[in-house]
C-alpha positions in Angstrom: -26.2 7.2 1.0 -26.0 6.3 -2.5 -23.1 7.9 -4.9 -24.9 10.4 -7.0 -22.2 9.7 -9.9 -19.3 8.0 -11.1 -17.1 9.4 -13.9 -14.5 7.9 -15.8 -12.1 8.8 -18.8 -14.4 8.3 -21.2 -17.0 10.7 -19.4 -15.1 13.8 -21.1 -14.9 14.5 -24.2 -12.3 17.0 -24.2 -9.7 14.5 -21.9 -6.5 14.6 -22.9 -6.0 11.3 -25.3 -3.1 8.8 -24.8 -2.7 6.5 -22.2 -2.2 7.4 -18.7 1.2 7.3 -18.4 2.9 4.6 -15.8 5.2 5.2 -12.9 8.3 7.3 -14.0 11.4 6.1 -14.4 13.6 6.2 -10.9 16.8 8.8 -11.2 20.1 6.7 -11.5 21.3 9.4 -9.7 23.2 8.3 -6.2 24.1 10.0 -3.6 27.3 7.7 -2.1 29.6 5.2 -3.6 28.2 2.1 -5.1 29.5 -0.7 -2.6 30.9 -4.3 -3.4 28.6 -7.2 -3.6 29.2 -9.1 -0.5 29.4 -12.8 -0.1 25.8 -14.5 0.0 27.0 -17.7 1.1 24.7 -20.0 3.7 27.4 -20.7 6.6 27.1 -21.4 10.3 28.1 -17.9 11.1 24.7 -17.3 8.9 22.4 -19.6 10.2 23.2 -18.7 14.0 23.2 -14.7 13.1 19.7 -15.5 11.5 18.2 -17.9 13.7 16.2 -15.3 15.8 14.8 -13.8 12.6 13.9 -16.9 11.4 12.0 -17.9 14.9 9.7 -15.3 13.5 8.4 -16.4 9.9 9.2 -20.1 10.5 5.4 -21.1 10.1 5.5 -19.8 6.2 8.6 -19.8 5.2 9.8 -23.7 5.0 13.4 -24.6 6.9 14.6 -25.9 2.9 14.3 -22.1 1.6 15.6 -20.4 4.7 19.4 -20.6 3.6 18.5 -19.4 0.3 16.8 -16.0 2.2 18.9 -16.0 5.2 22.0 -14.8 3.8 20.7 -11.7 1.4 18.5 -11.1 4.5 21.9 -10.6 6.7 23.3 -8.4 4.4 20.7 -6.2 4.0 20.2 -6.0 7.5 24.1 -4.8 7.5 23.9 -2.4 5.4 21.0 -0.5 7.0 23.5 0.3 9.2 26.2 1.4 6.6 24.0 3.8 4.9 22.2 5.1 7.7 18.9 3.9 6.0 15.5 2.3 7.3 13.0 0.1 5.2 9.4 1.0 5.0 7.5 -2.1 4.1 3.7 -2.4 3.4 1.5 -5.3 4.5 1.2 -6.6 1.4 5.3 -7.1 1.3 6.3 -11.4 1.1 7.1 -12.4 5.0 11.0 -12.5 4.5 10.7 -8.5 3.9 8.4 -7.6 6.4 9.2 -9.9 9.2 12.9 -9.9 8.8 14.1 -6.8 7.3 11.5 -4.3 7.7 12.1 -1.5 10.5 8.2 -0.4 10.0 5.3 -2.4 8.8 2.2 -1.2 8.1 -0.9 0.1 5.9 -0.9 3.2 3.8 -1.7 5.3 7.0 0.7 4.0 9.3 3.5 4.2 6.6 2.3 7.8 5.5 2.6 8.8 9.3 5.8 7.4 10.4 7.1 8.3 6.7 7.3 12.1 9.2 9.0 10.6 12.2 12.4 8.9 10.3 15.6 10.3 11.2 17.8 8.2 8.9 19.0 9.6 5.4 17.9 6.9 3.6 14.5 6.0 2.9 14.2 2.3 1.1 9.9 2.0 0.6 9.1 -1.7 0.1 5.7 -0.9 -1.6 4.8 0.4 -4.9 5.6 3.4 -6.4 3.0 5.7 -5.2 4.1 4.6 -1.4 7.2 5.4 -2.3 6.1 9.4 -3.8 4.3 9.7 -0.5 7.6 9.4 1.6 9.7 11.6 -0.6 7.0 14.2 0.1 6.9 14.2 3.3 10.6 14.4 3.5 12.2 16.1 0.8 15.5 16.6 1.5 15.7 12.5 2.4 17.0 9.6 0.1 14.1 7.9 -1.0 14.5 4.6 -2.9 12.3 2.2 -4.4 14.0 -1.0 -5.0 11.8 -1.6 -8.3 10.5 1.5 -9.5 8.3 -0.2 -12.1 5.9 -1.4 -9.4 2.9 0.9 -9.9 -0.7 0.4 -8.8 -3.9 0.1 -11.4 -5.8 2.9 -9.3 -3.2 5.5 -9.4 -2.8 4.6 -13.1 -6.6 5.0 -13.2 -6.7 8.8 -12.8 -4.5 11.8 -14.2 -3.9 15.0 -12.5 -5.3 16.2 -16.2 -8.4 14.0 -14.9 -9.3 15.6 -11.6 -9.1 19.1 -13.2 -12.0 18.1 -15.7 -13.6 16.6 -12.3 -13.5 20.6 -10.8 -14.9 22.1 -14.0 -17.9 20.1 -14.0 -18.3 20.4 -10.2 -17.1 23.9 -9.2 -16.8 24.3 -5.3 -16.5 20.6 -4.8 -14.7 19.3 -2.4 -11.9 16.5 -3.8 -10.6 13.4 -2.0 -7.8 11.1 -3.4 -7.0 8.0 -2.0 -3.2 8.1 -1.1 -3.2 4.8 -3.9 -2.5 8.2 -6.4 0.5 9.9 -8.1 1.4 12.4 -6.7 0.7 14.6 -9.8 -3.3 13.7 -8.8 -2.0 14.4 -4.8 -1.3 17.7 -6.2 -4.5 18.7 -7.7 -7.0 17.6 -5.0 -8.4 18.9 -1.5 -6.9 15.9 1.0 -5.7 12.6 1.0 -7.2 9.5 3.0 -6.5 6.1 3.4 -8.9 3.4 3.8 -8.6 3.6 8.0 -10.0 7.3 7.6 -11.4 7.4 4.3 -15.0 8.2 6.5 -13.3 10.7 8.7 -11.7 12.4 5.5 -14.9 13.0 3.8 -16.9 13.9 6.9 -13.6 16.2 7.7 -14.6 18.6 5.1 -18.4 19.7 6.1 -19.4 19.8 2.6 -22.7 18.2 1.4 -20.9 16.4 -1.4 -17.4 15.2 -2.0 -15.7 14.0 -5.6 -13.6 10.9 -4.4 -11.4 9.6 -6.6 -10.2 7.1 -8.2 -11.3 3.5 -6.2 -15.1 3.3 -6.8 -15.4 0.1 -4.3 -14.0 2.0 -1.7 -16.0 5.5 -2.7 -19.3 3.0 -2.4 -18.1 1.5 1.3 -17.7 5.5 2.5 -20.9 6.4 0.6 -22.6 4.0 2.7 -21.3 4.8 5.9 -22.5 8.8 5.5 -24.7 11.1 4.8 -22.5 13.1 2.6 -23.6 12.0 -1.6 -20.2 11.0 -3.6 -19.3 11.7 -7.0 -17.2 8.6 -7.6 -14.2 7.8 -10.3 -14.3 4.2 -12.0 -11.0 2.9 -10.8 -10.9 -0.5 -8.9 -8.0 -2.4 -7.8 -7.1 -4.9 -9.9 -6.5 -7.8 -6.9 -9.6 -6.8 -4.8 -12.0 -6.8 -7.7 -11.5 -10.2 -8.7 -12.9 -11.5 -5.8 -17.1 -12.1 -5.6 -20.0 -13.0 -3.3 -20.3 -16.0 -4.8 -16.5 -17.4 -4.0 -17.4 -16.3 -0.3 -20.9 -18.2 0.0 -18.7 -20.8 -1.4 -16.8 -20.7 1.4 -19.1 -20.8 3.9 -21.2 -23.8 2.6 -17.7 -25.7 3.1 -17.2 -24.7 6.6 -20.1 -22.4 8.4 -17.8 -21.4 10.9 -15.0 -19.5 9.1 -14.9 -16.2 9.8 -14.6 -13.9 6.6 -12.9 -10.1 6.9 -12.2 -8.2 4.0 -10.8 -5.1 2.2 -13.0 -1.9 1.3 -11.2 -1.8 -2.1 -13.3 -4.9 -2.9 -17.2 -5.1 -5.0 -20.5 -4.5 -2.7 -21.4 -8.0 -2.6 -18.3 -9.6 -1.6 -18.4 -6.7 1.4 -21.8 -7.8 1.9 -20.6 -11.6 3.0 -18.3 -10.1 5.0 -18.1 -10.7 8.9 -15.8 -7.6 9.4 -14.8 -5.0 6.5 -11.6 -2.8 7.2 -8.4 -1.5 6.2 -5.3 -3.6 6.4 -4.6 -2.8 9.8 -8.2 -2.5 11.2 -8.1 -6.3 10.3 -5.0 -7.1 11.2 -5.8 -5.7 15.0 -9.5 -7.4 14.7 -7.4 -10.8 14.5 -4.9 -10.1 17.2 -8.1 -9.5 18.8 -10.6 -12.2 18.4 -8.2 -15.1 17.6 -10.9 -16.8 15.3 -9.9 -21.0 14.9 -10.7 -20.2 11.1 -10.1 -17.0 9.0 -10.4 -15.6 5.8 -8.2 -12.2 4.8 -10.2 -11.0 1.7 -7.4 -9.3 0.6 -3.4 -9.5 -1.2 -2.8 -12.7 0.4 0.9 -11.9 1.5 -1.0 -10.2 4.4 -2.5 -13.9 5.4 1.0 -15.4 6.1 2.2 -12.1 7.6 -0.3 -12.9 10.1 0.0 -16.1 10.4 3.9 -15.4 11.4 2.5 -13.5 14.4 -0.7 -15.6 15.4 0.2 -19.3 14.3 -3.1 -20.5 16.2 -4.9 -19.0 13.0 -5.8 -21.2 10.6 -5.5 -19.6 6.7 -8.0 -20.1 4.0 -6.6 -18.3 1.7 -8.3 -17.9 -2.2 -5.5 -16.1 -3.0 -5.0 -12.8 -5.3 -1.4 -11.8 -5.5 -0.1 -8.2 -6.4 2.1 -8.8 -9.2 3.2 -4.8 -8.7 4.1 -5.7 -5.4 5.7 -8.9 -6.2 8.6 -6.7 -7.9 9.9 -5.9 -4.7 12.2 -8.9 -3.7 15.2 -9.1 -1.0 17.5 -9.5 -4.0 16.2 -5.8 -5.2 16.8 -4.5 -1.7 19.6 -5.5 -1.5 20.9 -3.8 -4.6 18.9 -0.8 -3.5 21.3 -0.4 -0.9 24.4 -1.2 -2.8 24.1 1.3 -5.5 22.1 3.9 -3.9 20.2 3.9 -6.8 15.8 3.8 -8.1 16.3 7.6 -6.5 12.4 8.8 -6.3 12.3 12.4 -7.7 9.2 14.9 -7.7 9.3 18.2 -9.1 9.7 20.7 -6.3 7.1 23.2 -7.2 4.7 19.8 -8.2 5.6 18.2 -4.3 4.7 21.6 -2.8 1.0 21.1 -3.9 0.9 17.4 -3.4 2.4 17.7 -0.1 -0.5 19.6 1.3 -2.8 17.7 0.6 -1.1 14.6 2.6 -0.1 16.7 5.5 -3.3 18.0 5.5 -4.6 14.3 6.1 -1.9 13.4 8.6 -2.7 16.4 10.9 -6.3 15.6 10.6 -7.2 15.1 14.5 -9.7 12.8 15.6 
């Protein structure tokens, strides 16, 4: 079904003004002693505790920058154990965090869900900064660190919690959605969370004839056209899906009919239309493992292509490629200082977390 509207900031006249403000500031706060920088230098003890690690990302990451990685990649992997912490790493992360430091992988979903199932004290989210609010809310009285907390995310700086109020006053009853790509100020003000593997399931979830989902309108127009419940859409987009266009993909076709194209929801109608699958990040990661196509590709952040490739060599990677600068911020040099100091604490407001954490839960307990 078509969406029936899509509202924006300037859709309101009596919106807060200002900018929207970006990701606070992490807590310098720390919860241990800061510990002493360690030695980083490449030596054989190095490259033979590394070599396993490095059997894994060795089709993307060259041998020449391996001894640059492999050391900052041991420590790190030392210190987990120190501190008693795990790394949480999106699938947008570079290979040398989520192949060889990572202890979970995943989209928003997966991440969100095992987020509920860690036992260590420490929390370390290799994502941006709304990833990161989403674990400290589901645990609370856990370490959470982000090791750059400036990395935000241009939907969740699309929408305000301020926002979504003036959303309920002009549609009183309505159900509302937020994408888990929000603060969790907006988490705290809306109905349920989804992510773009249940984003359908979400809306369907809530028997209502129409739904306000907020804030990516790509992905609002994908669930609109897989239901019959109408959508009141917000104009956010993701800044690295919606560079990409139909045009670039017919483009790609003409050069070689027999690639095989999958691509994000977050991305515009017509780039989804030239599409041979459309899913979330791990939807299309499992439809590779599954079909093994010669020639693919991964309409999406393009660190996911060589995170694939690591795992499925035999696929060959076109890649016109949109990086995440937000997510670039997250380096091994960052989690490794992460560690160290303890510090980029993520802090919510208790009585603020109380509100936003229902509405995740409420997603994560959503049964099928």
């Amino acid at each position: 079904m078509p969406i029936t509207g899509i509202y924006g900031p300037d859709d309101f006249a009596n919106r807060p003004q200002g900018q929207i403000p970006i990701p606070p500031s992490a807590t310098p706060a720390r919860t241990g002693p800061t510990l002493p920088m360690p030695s980083l230098e490449w030596t054989p003890e190095v490259e033979r505790a590394t070599a396993p690690l490095y059997a894994r990302v060795k089709h993307v990451i060259p041998p020449i920058e391996w001894p640059l990685m492999a050391p900052t990649i041991k420590t790190i992997n030392e210190l987990k154990q120190a501190r008693g912490a795990v790394i949480l790493a999106h699938n947008y992360q570079a290979p040398e965090i989520f192949h060889c430091v990572a202890d979970i992988g995943g989209d928003s979903l997966q991440l969100a869900v095992e987020a509920t199932k860690v036992k260590a004290d420490v929390i370390v989210q290799c994502g941006v900064h709304f990833m990161a609010e989403t674990s400290k809310l589901l645990n609370p009285d856990k370490t959470v660190l982000i090791p750059d907390a400036r990395a935000g995310c241009s939907l969740a700086a699309s929408i305000t919690g301020a926002d979504v109020r003036l959303l309920r006053e002009r549609f009183p009853g309505m159900p509302v959605v937020a994408y888990v790509n929000t603060s969790a100020e907006v988490k705290a003000e809306v109905d349920i969370c989804c992510t773009s593997s249940n984003a359908v399931q979400v809306v369907e979830s809530l028997n209502a004839p129409s739904v306000i989902f907020l804030p990516d309108r790509y992905l609002a127009t994908y669930v609109a056209s897989k239901t019959d419940v109408q959508i009141i859409a917000w104009k956010g987009a993701c800044e690295v899906h919606e560079r990409f266009t139909g045009e670039e993909l017919r483009g790609l076709r003409e050069a070689d009919p027999s690639v095989q194209i999958i691509a994000h929801p977050e991305c515009p109608p017509d780039v989804l239309a030239e599409a041979d699958f459309t899913g979330s990040t791990a939807h299309m990661i499992n439809w590779v493992r599954e079909r093994r196509p010669r020639r693919l590709v991964m309409i999406t952040e393009c660190s996911m292509a060589d995170n694939v490739r690591a795992e499925l060599p035999d696929v060959e990677m076109l890649r016109p490629c949109n990086l995440c600068p937000h997510m670039k911020r997250i380096t091994l040099a960052k989690i490794l200082d992460s560690l160290l100091t303890l510090g980029e604490q993520v802090t919510i407001d208790p009585a603020l977390a109380e509100r936003a954490r229902r509405s995740v839960e409420r997603m994560i307990n959503l049964k099928n």
